[in-house]
C-alpha positions as CSV (number, residue, x, y, z in Angstrom):
1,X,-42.8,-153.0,31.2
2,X,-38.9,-152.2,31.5
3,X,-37.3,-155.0,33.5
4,X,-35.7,-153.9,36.6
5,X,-31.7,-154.3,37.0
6,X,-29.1,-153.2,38.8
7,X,-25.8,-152.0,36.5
8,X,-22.2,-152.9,37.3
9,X,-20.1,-149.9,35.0
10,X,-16.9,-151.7,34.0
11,X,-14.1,-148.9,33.5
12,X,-10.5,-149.4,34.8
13,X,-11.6,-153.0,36.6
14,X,-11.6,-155.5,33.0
15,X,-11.7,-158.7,34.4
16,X,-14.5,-160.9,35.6
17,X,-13.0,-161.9,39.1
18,X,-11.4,-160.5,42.0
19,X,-13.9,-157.3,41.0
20,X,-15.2,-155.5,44.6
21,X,-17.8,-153.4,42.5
22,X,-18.8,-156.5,40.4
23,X,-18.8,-158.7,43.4
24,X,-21.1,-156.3,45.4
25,X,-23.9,-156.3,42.0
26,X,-23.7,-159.9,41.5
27,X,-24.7,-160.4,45.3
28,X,-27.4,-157.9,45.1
29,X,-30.9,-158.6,44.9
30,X,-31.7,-158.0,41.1
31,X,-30.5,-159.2,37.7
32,X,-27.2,-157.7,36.8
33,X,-26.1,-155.6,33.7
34,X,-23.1,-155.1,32.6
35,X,-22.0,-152.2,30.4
36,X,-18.9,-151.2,29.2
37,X,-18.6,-147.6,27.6
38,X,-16.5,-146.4,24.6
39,X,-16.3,-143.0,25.9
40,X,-16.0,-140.2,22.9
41,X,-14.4,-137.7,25.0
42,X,-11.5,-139.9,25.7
43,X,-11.3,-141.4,22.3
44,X,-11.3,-138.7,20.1
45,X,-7.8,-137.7,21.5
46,X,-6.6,-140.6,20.4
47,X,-4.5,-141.8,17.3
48,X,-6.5,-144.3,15.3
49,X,-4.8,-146.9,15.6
50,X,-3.7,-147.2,19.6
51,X,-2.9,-150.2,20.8
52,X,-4.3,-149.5,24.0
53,X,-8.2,-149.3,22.8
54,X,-7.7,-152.4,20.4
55,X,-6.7,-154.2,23.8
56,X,-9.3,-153.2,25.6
57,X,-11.5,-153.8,22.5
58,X,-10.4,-157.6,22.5
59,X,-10.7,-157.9,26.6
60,X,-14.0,-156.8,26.5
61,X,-14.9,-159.6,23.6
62,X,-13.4,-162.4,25.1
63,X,-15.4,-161.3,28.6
64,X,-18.5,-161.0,26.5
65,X,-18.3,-164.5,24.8
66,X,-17.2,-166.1,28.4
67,X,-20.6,-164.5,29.7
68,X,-22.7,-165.4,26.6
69,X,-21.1,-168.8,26.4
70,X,-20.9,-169.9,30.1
71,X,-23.6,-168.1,32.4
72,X,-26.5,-167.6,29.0
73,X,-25.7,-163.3,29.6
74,X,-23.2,-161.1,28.1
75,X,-22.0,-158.0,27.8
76,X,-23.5,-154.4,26.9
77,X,-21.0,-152.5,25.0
78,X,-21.5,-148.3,24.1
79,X,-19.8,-145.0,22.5
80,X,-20.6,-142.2,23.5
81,X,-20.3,-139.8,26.3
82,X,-21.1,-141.5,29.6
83,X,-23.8,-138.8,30.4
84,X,-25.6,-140.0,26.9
85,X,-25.2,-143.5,27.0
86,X,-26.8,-144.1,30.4
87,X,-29.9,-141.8,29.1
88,X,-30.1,-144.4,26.7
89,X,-29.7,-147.6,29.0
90,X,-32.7,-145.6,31.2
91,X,-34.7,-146.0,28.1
92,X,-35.0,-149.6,28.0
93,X,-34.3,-150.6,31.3
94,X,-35.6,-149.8,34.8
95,X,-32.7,-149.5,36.8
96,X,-32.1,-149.3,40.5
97,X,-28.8,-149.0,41.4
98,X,-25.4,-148.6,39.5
99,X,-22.4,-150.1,40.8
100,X,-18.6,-149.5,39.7
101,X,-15.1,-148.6,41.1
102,X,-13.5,-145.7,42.1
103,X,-11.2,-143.8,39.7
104,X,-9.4,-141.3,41.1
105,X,-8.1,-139.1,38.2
106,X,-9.3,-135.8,37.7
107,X,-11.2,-136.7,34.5
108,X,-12.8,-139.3,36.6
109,X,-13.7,-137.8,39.6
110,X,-15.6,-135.2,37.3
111,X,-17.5,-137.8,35.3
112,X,-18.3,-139.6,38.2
113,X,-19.8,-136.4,39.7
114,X,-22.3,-135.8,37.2
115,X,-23.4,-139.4,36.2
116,X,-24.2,-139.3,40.0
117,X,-26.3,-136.1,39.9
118,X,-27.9,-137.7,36.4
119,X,-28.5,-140.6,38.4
120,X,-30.0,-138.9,41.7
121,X,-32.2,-136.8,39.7
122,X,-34.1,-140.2,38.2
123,X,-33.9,-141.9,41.6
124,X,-31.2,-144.3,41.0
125,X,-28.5,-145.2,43.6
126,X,-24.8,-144.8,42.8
127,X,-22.4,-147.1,44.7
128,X,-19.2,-147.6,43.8
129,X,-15.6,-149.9,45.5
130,X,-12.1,-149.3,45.8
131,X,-10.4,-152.3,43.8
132,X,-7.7,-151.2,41.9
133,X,-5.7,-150.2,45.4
134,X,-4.8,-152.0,48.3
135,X,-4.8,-148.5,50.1
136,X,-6.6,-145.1,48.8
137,X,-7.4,-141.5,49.8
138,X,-7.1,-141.0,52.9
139,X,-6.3,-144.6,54.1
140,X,-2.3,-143.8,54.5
141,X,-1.8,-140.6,55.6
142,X,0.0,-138.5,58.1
143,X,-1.0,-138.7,62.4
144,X,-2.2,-134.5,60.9
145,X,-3.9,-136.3,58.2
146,X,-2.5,-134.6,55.9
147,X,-1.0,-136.9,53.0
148,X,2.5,-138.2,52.3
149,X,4.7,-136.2,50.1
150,X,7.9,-138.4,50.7
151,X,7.9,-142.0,49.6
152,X,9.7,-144.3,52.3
153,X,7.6,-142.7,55.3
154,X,4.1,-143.6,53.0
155,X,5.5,-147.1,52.4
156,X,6.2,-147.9,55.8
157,X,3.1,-147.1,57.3
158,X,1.3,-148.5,54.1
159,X,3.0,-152.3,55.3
160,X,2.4,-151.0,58.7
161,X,-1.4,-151.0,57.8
162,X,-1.3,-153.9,55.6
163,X,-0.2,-156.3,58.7
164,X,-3.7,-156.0,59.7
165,X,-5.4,-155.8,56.5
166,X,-7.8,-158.4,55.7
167,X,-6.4,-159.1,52.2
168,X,-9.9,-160.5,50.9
169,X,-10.0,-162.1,47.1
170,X,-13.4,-161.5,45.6
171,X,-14.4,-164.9,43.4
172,X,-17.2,-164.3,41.7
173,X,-17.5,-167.7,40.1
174,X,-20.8,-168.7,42.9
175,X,-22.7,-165.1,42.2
176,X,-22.4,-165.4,38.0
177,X,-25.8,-166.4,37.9
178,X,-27.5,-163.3,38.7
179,X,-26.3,-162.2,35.9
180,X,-29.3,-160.7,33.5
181,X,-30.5,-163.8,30.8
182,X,-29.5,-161.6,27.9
183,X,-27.1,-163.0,25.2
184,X,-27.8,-160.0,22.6
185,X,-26.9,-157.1,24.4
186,X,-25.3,-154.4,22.1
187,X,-21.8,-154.7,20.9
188,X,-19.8,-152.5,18.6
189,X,-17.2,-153.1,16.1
190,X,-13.7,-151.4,16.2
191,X,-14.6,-149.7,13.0
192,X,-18.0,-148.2,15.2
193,X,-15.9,-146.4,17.6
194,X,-13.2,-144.9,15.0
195,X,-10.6,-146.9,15.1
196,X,-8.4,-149.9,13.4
197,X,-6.2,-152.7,14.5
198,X,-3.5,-151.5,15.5
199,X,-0.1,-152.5,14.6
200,X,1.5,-152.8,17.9
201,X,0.6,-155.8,20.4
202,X,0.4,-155.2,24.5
203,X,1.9,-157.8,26.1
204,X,0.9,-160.4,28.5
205,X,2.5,-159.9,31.7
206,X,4.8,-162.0,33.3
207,X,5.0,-163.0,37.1
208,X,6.6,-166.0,37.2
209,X,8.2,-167.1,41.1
210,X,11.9,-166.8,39.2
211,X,11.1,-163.4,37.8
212,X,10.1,-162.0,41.3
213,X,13.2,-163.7,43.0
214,X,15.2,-162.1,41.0
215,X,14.0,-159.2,40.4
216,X,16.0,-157.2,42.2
217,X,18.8,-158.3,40.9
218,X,17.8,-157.5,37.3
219,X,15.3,-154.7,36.8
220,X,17.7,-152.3,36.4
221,X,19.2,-153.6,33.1
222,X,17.6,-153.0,29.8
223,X,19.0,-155.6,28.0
224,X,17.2,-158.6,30.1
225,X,13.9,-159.7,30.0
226,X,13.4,-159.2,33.3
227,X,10.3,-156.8,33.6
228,X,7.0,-158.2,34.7
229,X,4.8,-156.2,32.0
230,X,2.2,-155.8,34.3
231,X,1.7,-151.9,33.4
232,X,-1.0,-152.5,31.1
233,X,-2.8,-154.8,33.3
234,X,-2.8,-153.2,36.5
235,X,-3.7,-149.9,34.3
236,X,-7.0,-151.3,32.8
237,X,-7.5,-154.0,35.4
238,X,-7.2,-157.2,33.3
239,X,-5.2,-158.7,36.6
240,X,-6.2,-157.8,40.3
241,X,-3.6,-156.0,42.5
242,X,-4.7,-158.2,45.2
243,X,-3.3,-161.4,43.7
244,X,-0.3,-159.5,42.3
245,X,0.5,-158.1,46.4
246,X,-0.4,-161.6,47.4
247,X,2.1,-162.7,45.3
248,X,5.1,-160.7,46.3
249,X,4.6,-162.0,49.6
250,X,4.8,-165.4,48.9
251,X,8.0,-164.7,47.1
252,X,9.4,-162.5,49.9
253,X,9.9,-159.8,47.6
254,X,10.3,-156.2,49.1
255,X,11.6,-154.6,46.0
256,X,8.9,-156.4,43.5
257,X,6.2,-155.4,46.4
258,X,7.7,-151.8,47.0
259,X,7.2,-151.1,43.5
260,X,3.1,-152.1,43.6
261,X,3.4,-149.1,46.6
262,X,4.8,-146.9,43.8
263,X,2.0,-146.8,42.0
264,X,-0.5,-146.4,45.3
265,X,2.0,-143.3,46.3
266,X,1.7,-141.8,42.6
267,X,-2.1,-142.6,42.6
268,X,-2.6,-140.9,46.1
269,X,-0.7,-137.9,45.4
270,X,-3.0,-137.0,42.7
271,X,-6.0,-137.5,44.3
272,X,-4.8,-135.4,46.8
273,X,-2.9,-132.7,44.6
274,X,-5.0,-133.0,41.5
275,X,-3.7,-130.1,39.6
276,X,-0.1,-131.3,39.5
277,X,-1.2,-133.3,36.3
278,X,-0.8,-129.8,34.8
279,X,1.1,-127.6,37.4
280,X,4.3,-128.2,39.4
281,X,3.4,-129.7,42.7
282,X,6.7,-127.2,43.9
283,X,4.9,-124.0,42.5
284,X,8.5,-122.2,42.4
285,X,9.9,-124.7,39.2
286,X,6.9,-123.0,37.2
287,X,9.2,-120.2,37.2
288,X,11.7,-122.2,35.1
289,X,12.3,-120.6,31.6
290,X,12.3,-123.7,29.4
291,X,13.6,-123.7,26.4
292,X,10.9,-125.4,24.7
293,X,13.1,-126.1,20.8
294,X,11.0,-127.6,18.7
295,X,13.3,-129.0,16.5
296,X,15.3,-130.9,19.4
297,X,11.8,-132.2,21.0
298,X,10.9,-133.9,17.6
299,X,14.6,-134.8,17.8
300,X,14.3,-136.1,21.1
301,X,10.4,-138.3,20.1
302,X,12.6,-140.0,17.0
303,X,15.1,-141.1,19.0
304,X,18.0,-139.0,17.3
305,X,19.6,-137.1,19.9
306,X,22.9,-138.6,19.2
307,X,23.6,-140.3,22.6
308,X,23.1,-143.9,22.0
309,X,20.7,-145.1,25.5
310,X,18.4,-142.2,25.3
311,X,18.1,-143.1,21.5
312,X,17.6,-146.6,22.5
313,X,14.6,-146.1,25.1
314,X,12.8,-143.7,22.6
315,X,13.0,-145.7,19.5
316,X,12.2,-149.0,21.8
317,X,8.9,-146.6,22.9
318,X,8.0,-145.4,19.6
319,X,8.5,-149.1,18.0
320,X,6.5,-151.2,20.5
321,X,4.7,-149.0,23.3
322,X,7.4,-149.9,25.9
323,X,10.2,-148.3,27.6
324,X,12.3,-150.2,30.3
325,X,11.8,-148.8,34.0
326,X,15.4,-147.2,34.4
327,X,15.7,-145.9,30.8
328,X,12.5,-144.0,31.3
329,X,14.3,-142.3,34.0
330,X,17.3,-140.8,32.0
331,X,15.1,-140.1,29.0
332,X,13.1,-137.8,31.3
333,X,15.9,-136.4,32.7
334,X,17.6,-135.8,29.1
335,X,14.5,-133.8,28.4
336,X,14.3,-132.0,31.0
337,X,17.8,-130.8,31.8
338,X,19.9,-130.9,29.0
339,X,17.8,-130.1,26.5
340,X,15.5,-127.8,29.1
341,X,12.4,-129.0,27.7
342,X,9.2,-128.5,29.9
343,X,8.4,-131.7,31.3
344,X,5.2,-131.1,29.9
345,X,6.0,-132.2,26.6
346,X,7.2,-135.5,27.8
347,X,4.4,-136.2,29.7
348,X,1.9,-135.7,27.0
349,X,4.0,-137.6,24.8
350,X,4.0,-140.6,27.2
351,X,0.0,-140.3,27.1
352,X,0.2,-140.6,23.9
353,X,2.8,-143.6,23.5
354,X,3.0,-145.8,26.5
355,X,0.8,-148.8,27.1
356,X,0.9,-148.6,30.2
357,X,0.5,-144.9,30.6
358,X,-1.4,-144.5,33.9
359,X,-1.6,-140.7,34.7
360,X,-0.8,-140.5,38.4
361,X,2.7,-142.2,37.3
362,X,3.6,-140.5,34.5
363,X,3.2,-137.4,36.3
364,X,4.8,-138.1,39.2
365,X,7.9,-139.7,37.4
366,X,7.9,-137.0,35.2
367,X,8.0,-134.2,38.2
368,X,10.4,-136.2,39.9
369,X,12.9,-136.2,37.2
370,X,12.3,-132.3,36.6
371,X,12.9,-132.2,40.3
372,X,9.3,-130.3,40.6
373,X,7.6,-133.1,42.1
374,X,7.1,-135.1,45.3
375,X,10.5,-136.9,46.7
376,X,11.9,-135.1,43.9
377,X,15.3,-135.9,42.3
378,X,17.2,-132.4,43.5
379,X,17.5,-130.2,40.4
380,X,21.6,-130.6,40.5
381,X,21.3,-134.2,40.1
382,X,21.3,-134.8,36.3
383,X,21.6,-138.1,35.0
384,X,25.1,-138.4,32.8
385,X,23.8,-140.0,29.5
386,X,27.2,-141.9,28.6
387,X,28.2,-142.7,32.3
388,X,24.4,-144.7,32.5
389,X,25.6,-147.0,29.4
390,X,28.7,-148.2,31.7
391,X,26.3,-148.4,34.0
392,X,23.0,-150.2,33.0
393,X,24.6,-151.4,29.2
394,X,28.1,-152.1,29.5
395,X,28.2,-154.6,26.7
396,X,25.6,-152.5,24.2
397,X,23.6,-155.1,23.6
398,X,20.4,-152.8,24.6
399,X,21.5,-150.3,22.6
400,X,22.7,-152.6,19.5
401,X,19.1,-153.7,19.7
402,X,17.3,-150.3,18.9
403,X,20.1,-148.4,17.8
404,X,22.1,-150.4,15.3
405,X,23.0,-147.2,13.7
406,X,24.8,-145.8,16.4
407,X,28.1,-146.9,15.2
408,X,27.8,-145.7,11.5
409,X,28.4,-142.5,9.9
410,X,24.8,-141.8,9.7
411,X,24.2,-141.9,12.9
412,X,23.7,-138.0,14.3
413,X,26.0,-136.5,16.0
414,X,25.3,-135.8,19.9
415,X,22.7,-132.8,20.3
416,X,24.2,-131.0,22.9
417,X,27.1,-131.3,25.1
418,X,27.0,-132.9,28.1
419,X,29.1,-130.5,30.4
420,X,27.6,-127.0,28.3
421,X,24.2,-128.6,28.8
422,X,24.9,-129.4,32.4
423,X,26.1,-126.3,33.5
424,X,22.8,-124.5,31.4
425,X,20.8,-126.4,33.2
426,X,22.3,-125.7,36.8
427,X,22.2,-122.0,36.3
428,X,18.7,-122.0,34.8
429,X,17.2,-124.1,37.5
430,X,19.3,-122.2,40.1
431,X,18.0,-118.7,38.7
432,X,14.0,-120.2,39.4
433,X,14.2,-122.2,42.9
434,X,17.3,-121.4,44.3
């Protein structure tokens, strides 16, 4: 007979501690399994060599080989479509209930939805934890209830609400040994799912007392290492936002903590809005005539535009999977205005290049510097690409760094003008929302 488990569903969660929906199994009353799955309709849009699945790739081994090593279990590892791989985990397991996290992309919620209705149809529960917010859903929101479309009112109700949050870290150190006794649960190779190793590396992250203190005071300069990497982690859940909150408050950091409620604001508005991954949240900017030049997109990806900081950010992306914070910001823009490029393209080709591409982010940064979004950037306001180098790269050593061409004779000459691109821009926009 089929031995009877419960499931914990590893997804966006990859870490064995601090885990609600891990947490919750392990303190349950049967053997734990835990699965991770390699899902094909997510990986087959993908180049084959992304960094981002070769990270999760090696997470997911060094998790398995603490479980095998330490607590006699390990780690069940599948590719396939979610729907097919639990019909095959019903087929040599008796399960009871499966336990996991809430996602809250559209993908997600959809996927979610119909493993539950697989589930309820062979009797098995579905339970599943917040744990990659502090706040979700419907948690910040509006005395109407409806949700916050403006950032600074959302974040000060979200600290508002945090002074009498119970802040809880989950250790699951004590509850390890309900794991199921199992050391040859299936594993894959990166070769099984499609893909090689890649040739970029994502970064450990870096939150160090000094680099909060002073974060303020540097994040806005491209040149310093002054960026705690934690993109990739918080996206795929290798550190837990808990610890990272509970560390900006033992620094005292409002900017460094403000920036965690970024990402909750992003995350909430597309769990409220979720079509604006694809549509303007501002319906009137879909009435924008884009341009849409192929030519100057593809010179845009390469990094050849001509002007030497938005070269700089797009050759730093395509070179190591990374883009500094305010760079990201006047590439977008550059896109967008001056070259009046739907911020479509951009967006897609973050997904494709970012580590730390996290949907509700990308999307809402992109919208904001199209000025379609949520606490938009006004359409007028558009970013002066050699004004920003005075600004944020005075001495060129960012740009020197990824753009050591930019002095030479190769180097191409600017794309567009500035002021003819500007005024475009203003009368396009102005034609659409005004």
């Amino acid at each position: 007979m089929a031995t009877t488990v419960n499931i914990f569903w590893f997804r966006r969660d990859l870490r064995l501690d601090d885990n609600v929906g891990f947490f919750n199994a392990l303190k349950s009353d049967l053997p734990v399994l835990p699965i991770f799955i390699f899902d094909k309709n997510i990986l087959e849009q993908l180049p084959e060599d992304d960094a981002r699945v070769n990270f999760i790739f090696d997470t997911l081994q060094t998790m398995r080989n603490t479980l095998q090593s330490e607590h006699n279990s390990s780690l069940a590892i599948y590719y396939d479509t979610p729907e097919d791989a639990f019909k095959t985990i019903m087929e040599q397991f008796t399960i009871d209930t499966v336990f996991t996290n809430h996602d809250y992309e559209p993908y997600a919620t959809k996927r979610d939805k119909n493993i539950k209705q697989l589930l309820d149809k062979n009797n098995i529960s579905f339970k599943t934890y917040k744990d990659q917010v502090i706040f979700e859903k419907d948690e910040v929101v509006k005395k109407d209830g409806k949700p916050y479309v403006v950032y600074t009112p959302y974040m000060r109700l979200w600290k508002e609400t945090f002074k009498s949050h119970d802040l809880t870290i989950y250790y699951t150190n004590s509850h390890l040994d309900n794991l199921i006794e199992h050391t040859r649960l299936p594993n894959l190779t990166l070769s099984d799912i499609g893909f090689k190793s890649a040739s970029q590396n994502i970064e450990d992250y870096n939150v160090t007392p000094t680099l909060i203190q002073e974060y303020e005071d540097k994040r806005n300069f491209p040149a310093k290492d002054a960026t705690s990497k934690l993109g990739p982690h918080l996206r795929f859940g290798t550190v837990s936002v808990r610890k990272m909150v509970k560390k900006a408050i033992a620094e005292d950091n409002e900017i460094f903590w403000q920036e965690l409620i970024w990402r909750e604001f992003f995350m909430q508005i597309l769990w409220h809005f979720p079509d604006t991954h694809k549509d303007a949240f501002k319906a009137k900017y879909d009435r924008i005539e884009w341009r849409n030049n192929e030519t100057e997109f593809k010179a845009w990806c390469k990094g050849e535009t001509g002007y030497p900081l938005v070269d700089a950010g797009m050759r730093q992306l395509n070179q190591t999977g990374f883009m500094h914070n305010r760079v990201r910001m006047l590439v977008g823009s550059f896109l967008c205005k001056h070259l009046l490029i739907d911020w479509r393209w951009g967006e897609a080709y973050f997904a494709e290049k970012l580590h730390d591409y996290d949907m509700s982010s990308n999307v809402g940064n992109w919208q904001w510097v199209a000025g379609s979004g949520v606490d938009a950037s006004p359409y007028f306001r558009i970013f002066n690409p050699t004004t920003q180098i005075d600004k944020f790269d005075k001495q060129h050593e960012y740009i020197k760094q990824w753009v050591p061409d930019y002095q030479e004779l190769t180097y191409p000459k600017p794309i567009v003008d500035h002021k003819e691109a500007r005024e475009r821009c203003l009368k396009v926009y102005k034609e659409a929302v005004a």
